[in-house]
Backbone atoms as SQL, in Angstrom:
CREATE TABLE atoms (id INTEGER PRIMARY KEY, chain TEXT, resi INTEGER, resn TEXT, atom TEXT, x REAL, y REAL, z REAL);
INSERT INTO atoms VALUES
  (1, 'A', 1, 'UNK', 'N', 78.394, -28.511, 49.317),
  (2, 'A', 1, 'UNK', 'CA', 77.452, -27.534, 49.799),
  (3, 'A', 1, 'UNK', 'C', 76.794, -26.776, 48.660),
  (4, 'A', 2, 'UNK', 'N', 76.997, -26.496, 47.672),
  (5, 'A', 2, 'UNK', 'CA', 77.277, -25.489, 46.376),
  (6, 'A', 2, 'UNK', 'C', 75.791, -26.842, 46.069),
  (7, 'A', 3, 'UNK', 'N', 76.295, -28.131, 45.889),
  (8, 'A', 3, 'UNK', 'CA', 75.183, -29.195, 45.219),
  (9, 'A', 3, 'UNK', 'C', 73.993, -28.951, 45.623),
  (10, 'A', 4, 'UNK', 'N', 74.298, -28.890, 46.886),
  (11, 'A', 4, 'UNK', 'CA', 72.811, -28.657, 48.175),
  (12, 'A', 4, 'UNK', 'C', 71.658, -27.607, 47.733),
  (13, 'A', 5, 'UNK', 'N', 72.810, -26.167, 47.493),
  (14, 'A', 5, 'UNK', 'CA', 71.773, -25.317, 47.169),
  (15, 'A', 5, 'UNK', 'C', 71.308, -25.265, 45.688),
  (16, 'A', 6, 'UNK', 'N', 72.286, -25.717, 44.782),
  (17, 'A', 6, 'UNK', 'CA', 71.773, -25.736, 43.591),
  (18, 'A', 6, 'UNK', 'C', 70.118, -26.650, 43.668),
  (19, 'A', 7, 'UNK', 'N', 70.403, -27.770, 44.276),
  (20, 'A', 7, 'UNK', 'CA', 69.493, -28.526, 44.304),
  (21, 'A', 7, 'UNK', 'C', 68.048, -28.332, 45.025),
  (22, 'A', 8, 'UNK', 'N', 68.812, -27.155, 46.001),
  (23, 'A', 8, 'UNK', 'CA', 67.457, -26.479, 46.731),
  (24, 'A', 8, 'UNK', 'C', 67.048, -25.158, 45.782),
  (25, 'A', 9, 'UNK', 'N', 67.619, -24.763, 45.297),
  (26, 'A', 9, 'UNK', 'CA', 67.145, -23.704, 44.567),
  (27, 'A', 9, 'UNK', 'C', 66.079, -24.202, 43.213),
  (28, 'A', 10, 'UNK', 'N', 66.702, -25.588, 42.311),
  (29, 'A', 10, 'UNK', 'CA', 66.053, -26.228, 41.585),
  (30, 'A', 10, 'UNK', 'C', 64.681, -26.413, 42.170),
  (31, 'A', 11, 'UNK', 'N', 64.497, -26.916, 43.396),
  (32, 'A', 11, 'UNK', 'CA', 63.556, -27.590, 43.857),
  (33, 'A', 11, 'UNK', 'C', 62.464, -26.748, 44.473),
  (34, 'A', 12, 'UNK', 'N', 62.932, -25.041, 44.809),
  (35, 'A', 12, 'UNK', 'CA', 61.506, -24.308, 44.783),
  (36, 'A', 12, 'UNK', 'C', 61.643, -24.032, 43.319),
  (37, 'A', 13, 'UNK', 'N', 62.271, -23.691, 42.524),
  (38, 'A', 13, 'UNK', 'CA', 62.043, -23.301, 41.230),
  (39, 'A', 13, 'UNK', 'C', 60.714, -23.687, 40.505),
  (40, 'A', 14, 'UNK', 'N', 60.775, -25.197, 40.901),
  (41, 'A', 14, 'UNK', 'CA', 60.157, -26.014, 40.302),
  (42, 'A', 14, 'UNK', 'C', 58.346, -25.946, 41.242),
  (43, 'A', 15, 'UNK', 'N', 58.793, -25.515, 42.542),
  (44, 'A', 15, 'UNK', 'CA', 57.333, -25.779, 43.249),
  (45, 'A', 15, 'UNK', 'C', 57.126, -24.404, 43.133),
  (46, 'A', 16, 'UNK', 'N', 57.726, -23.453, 42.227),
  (47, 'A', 16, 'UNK', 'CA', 57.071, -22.187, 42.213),
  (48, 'A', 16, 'UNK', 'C', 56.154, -22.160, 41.026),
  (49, 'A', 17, 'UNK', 'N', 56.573, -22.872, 40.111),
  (50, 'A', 17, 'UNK', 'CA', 56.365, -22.935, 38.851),
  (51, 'A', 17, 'UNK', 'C', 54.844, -24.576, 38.810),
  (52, 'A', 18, 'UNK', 'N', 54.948, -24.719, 39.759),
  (53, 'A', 18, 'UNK', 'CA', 53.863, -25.871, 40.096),
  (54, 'A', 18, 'UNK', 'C', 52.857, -25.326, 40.676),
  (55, 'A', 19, 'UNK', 'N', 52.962, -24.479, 41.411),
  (56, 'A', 19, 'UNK', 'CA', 52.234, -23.777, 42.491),
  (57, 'A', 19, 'UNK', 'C', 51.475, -22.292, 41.346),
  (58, 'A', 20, 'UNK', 'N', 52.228, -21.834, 40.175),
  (59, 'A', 20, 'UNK', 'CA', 52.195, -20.997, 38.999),
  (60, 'A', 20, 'UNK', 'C', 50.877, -22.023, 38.480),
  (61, 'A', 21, 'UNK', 'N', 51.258, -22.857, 37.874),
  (62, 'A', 21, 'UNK', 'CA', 50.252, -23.390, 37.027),
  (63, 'A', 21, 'UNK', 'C', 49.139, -24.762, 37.788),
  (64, 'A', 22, 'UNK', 'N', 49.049, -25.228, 38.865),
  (65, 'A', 22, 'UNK', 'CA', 48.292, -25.767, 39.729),
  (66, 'A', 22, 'UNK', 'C', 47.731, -25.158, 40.685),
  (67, 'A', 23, 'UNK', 'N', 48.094, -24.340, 41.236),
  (68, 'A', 23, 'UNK', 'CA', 47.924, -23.760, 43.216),
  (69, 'A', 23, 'UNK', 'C', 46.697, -22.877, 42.337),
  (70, 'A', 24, 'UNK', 'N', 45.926, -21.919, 43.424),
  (71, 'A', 24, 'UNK', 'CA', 44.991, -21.928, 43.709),
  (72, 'A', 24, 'UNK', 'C', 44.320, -20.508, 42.635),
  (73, 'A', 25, 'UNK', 'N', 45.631, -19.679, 42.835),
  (74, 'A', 25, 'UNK', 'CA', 45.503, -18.912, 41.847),
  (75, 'A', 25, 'UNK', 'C', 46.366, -19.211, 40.522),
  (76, 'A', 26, 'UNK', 'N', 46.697, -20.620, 40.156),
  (77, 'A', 26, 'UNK', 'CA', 47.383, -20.986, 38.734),
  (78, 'A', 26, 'UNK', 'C', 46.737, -20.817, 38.098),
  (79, 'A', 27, 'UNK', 'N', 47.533, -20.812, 36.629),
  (80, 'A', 27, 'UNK', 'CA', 47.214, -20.986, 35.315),
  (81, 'A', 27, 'UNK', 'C', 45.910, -21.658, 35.057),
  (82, 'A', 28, 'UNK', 'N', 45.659, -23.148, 35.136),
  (83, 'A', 28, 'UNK', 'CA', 44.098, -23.775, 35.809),
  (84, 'A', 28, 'UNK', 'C', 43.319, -23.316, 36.094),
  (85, 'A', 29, 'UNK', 'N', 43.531, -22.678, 37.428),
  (86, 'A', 29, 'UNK', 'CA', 42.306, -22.233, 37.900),
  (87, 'A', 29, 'UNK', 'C', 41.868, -20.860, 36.971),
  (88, 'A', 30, 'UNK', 'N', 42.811, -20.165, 36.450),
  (89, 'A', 30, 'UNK', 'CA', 42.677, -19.108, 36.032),
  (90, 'A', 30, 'UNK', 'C', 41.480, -19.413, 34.817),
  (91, 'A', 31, 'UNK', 'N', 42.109, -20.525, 34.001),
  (92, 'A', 31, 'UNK', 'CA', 40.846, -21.109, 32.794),
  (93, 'A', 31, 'UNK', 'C', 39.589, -21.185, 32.741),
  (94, 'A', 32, 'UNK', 'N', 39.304, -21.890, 34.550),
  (95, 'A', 32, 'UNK', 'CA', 38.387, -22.207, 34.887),
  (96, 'A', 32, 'UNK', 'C', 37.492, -21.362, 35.001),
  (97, 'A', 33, 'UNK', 'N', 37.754, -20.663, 36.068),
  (98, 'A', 33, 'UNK', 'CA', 36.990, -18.769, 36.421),
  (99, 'A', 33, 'UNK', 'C', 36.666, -18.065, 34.701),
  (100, 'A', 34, 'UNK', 'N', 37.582, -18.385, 33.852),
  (101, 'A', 34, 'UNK', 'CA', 37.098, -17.786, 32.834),
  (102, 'A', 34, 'UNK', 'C', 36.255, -18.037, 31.854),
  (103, 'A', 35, 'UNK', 'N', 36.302, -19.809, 32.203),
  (104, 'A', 35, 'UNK', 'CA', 35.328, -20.237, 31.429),
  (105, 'A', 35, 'UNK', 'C', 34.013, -20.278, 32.011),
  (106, 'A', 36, 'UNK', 'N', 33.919, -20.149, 33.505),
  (107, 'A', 36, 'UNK', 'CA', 32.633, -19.854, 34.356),
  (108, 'A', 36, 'UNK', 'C', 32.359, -18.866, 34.192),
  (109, 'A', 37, 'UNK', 'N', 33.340, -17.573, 33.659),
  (110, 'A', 37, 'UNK', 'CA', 32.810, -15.723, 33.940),
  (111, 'A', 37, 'UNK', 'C', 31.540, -16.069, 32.159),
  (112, 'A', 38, 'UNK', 'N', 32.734, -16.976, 31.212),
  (113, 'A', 38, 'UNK', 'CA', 31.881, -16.422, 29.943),
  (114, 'A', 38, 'UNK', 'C', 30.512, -17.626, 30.140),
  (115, 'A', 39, 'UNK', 'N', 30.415, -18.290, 30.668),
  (116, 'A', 39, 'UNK', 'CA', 29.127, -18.920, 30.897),
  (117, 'A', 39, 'UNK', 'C', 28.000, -17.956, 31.720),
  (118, 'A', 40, 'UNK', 'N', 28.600, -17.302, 32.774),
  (119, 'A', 40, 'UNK', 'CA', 27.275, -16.170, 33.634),
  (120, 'A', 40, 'UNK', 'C', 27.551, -15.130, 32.469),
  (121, 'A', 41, 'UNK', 'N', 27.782, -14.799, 31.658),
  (122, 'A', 41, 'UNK', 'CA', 27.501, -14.026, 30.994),
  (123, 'A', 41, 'UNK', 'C', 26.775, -13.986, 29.873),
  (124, 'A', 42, 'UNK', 'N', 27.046, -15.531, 29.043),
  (125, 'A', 42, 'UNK', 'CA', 25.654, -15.913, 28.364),
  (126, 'A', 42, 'UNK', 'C', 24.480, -16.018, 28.811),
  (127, 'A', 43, 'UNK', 'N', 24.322, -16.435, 30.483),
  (128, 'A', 43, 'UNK', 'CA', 23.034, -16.028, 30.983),
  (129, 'A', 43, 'UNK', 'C', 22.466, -15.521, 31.201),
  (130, 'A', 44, 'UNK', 'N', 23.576, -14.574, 31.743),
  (131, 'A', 44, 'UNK', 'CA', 22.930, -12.775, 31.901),
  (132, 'A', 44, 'UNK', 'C', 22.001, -12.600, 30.370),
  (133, 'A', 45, 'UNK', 'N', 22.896, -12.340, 29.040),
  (134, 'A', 45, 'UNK', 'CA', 22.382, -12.437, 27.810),
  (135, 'A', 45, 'UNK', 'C', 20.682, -12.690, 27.930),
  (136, 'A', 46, 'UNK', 'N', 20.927, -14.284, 28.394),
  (137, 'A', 46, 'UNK', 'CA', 19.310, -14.580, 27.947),
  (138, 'A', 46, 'UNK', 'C', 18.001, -14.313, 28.898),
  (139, 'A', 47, 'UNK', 'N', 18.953, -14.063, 30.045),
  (140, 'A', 47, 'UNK', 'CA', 18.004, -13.663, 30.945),
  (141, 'A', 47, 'UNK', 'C', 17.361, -12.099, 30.964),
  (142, 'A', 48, 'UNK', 'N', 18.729, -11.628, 29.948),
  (143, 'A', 48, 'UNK', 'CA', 18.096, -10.220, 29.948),
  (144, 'A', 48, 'UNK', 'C', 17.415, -9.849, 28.884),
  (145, 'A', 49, 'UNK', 'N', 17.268, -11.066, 27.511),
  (146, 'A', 49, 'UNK', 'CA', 16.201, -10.679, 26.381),
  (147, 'A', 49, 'UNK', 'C', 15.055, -11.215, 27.037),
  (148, 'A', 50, 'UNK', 'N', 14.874, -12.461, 28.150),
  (149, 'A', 50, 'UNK', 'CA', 13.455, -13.045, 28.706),
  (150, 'A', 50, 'UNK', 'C', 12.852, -11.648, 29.155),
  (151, 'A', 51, 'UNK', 'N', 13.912, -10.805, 30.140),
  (152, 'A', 51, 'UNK', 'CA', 13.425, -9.800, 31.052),
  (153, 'A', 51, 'UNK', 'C', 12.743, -8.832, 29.640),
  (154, 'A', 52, 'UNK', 'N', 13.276, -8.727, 28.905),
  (155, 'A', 52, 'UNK', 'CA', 12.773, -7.439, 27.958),
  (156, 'A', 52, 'UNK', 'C', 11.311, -7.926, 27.213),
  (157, 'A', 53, 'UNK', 'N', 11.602, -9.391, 27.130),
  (158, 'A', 53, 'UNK', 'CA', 10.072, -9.782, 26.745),
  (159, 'A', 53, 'UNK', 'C', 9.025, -9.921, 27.423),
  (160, 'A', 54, 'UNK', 'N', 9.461, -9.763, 28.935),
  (161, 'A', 54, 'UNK', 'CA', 8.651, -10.152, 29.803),
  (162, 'A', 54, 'UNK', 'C', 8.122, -8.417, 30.155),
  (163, 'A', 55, 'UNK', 'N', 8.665, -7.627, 29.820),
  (164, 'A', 55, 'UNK', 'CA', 8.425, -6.449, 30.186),
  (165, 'A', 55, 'UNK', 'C', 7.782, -5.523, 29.105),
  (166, 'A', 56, 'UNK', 'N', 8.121, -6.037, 27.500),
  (167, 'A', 56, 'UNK', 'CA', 6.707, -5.863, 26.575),
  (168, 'A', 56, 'UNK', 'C', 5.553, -6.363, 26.733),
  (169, 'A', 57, 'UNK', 'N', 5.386, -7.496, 27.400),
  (170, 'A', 57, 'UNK', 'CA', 4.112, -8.305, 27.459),
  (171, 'A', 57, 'UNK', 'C', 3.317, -7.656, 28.657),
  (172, 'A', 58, 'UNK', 'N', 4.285, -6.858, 29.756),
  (173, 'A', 58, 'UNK', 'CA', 3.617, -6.644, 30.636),
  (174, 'A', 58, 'UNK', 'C', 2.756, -4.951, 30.061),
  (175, 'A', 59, 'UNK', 'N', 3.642, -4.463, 29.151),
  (176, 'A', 59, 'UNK', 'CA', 3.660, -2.806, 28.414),
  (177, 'A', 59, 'UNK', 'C', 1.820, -3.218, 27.252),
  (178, 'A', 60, 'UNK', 'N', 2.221, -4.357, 26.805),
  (179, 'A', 60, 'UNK', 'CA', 1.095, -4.768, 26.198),
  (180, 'A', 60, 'UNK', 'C', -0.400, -5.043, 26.826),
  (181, 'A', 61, 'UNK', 'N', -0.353, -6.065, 28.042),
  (182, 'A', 61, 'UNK', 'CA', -1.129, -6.171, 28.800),
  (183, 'A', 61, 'UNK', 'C', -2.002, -4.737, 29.586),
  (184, 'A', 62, 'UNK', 'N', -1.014, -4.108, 30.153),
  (185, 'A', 62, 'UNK', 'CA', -1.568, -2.534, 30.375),
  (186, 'A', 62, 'UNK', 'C', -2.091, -1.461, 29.603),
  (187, 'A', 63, 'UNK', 'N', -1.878, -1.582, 28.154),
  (188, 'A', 63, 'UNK', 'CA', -1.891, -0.828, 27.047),
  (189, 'A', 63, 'UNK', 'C', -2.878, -0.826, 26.211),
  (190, 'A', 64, 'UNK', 'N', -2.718, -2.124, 25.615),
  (191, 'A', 64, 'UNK', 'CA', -3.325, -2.916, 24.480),
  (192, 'A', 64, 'UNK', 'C', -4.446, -3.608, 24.964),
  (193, 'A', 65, 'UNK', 'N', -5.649, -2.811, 23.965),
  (194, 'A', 65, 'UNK', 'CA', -7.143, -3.877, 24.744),
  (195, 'A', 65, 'UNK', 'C', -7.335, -5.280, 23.891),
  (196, 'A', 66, 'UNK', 'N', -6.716, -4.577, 22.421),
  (197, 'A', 66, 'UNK', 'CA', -6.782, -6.359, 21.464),
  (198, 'A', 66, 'UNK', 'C', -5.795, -6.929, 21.845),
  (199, 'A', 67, 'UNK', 'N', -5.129, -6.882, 22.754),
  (200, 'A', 67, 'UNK', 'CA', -4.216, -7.810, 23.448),
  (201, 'A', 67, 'UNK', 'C', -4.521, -8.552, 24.496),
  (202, 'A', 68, 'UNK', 'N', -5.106, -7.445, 25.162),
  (203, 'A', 68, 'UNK', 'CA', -5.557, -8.649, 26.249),
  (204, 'A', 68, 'UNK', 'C', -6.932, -9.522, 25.947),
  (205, 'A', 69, 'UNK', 'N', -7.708, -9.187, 25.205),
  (206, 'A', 69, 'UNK', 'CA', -8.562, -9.433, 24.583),
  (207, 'A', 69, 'UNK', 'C', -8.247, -10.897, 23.713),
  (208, 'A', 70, 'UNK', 'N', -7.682, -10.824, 22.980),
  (209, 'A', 70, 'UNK', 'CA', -7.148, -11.868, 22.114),
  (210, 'A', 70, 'UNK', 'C', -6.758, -13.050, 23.398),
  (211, 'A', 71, 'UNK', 'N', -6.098, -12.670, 24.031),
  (212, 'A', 71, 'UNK', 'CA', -5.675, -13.533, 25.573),
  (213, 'A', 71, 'UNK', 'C', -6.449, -14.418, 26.247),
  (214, 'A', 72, 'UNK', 'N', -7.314, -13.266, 26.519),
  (215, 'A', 72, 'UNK', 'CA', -8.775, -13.826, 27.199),
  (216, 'A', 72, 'UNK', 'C', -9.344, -14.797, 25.892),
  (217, 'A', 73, 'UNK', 'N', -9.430, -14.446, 25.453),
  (218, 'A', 73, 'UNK', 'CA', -10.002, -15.951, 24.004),
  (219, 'A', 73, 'UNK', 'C', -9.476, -16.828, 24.187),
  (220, 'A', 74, 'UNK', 'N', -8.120, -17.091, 23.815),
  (221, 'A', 74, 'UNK', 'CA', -7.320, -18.270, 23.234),
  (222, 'A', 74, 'UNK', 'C', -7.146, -18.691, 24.807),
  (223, 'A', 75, 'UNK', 'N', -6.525, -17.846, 25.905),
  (224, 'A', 75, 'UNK', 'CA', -6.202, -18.718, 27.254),
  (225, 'A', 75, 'UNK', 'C', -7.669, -19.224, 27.757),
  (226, 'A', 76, 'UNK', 'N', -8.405, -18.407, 28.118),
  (227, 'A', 76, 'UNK', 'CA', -9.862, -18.451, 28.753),
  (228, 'A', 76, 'UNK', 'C', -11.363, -18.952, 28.137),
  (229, 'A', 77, 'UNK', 'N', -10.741, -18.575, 26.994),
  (230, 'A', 77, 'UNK', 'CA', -12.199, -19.238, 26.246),
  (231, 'A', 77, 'UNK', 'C', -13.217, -18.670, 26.231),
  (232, 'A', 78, 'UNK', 'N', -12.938, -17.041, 26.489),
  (233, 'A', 78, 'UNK', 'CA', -13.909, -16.001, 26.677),
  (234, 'A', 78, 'UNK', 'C', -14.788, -15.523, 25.712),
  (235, 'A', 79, 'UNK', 'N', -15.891, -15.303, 25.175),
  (236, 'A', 79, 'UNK', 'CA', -16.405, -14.684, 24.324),
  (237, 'A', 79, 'UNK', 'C', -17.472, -13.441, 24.629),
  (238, 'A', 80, 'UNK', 'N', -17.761, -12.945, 23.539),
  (239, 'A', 80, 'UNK', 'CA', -18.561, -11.462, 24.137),
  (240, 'A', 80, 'UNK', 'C', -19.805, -12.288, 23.924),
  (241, 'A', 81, 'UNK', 'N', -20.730, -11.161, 24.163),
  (242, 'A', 81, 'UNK', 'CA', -22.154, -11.368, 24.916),
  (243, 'A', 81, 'UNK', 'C', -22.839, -11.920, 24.361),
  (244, 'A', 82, 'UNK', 'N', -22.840, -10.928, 22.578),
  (245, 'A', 82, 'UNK', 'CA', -23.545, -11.545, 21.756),
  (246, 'A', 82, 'UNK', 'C', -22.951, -12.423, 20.729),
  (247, 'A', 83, 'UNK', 'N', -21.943, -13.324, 21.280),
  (248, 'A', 83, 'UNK', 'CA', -21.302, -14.510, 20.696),
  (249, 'A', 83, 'UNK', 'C', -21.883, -15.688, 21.017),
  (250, 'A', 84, 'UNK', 'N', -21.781, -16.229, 19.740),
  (251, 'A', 84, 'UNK', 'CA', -22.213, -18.055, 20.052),
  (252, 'A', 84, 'UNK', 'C', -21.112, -19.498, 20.090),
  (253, 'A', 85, 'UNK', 'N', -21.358, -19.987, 20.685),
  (254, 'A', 85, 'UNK', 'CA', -19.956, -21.419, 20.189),
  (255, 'A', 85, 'UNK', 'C', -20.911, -22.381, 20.332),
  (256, 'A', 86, 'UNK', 'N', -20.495, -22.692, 18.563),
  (257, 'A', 86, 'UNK', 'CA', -21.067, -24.150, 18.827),
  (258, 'A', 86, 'UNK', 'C', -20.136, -25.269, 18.271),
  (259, 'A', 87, 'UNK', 'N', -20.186, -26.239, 19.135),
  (260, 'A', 87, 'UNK', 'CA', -19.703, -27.344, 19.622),
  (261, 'A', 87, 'UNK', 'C', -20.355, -29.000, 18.708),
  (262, 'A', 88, 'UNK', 'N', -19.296, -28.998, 18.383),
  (263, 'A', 88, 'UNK', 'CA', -19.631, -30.187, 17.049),
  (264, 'A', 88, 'UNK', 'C', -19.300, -31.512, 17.851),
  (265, 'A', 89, 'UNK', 'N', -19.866, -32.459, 17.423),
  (266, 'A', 89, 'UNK', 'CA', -19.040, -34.307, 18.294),
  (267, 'A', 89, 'UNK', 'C', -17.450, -34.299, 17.520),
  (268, 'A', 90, 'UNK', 'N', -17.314, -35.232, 18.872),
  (269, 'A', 90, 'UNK', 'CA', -15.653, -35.772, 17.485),
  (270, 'A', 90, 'UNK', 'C', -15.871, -36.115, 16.622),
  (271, 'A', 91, 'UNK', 'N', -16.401, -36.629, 16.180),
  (272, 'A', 91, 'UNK', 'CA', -16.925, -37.698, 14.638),
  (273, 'A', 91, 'UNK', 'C', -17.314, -36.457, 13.724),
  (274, 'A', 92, 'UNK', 'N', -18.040, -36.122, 14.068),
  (275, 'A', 92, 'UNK', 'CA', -17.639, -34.750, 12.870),
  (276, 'A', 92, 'UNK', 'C', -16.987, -33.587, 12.582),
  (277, 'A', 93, 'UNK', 'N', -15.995, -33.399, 13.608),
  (278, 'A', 93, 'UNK', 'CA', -15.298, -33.085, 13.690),
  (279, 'A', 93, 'UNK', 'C', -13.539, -33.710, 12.895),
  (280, 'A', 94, 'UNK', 'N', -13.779, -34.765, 12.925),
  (281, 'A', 94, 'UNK', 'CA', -12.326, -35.413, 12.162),
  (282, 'A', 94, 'UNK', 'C', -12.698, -35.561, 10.656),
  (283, 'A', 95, 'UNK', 'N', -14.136, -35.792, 10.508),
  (284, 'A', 95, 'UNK', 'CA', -14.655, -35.961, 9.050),
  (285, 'A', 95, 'UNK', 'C', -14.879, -34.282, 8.864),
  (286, 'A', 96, 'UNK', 'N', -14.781, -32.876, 9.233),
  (287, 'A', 96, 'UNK', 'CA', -14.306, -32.091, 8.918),
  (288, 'A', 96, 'UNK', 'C', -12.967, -31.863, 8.665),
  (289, 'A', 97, 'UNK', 'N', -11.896, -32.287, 8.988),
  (290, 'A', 97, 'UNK', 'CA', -10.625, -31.716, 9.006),
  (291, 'A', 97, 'UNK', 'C', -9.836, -32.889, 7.895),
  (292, 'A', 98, 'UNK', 'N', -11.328, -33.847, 7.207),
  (293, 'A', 98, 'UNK', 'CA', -10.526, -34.325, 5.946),
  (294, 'A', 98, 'UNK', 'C', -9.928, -35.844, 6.301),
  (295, 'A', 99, 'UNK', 'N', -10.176, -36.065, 7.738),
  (296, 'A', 99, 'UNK', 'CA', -10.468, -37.901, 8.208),
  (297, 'A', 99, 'UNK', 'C', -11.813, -38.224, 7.770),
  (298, 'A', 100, 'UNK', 'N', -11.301, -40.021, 7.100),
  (299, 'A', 100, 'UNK', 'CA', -12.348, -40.360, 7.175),
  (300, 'A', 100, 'UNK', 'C', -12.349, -41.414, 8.112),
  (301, 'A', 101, 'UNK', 'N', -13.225, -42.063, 8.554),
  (302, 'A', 101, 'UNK', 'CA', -13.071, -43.171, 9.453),
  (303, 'A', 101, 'UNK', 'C', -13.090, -44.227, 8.575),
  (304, 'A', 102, 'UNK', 'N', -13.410, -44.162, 7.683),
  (305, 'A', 102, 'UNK', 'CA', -13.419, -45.726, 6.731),
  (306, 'A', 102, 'UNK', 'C', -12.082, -45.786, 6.189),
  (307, 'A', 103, 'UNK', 'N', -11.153, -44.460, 6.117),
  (308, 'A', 103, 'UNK', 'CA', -9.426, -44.634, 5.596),
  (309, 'A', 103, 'UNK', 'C', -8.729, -45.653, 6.819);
């Protein structure tokens, strides 16, 4: 009888200590959650320097007239009134920038 319980006592010992480092709140899982907490937290990180850049650009946009200005150029292609663009062919255009077509 004495064998019985030794052997039953061994035998949760062992599924306590299984259930410790497998079951749901084990050792494992415990790694896991922690290696998921420090991953949302590098995101937080970058999501919160995007947010801060996204929130100068917006401080700029409201603020800054050579900002939005400069914007309107390069995105839009905007020019003032008494501006001109002139517009070259490709061909002289690549034999400006130091192509030749005969290389």
């Amino acid at each position: 009888m004495k064998k019985f319980f030794a052997i039953l006592g061994l035998g949760a010992f062992f599924a306590l200590i299984g259930l410790g480092i497998f079951g749901e709140r084990g050792i494992i899982q415990l790694k896991k959650l922690r290696a998921e907490r420090k991953k949302l937290e590098q995101k937080i990180k970058i999501l919160e320097q995007e947010n801060d850049e996204l929130a100068q650009k917006i401080k700029l946009l409201q603020n800054d007239f050579k900002y939005l200005e400069r914007l309107a150029r390069q995105k839009l292609g905007m020019i003032r009134p008494d501006e001109l663009i002139l517009k070259l062919p490709e061909d002289e255009l690549e034999n400006q920038n130091g192509k030749d077509e005969n290389e």
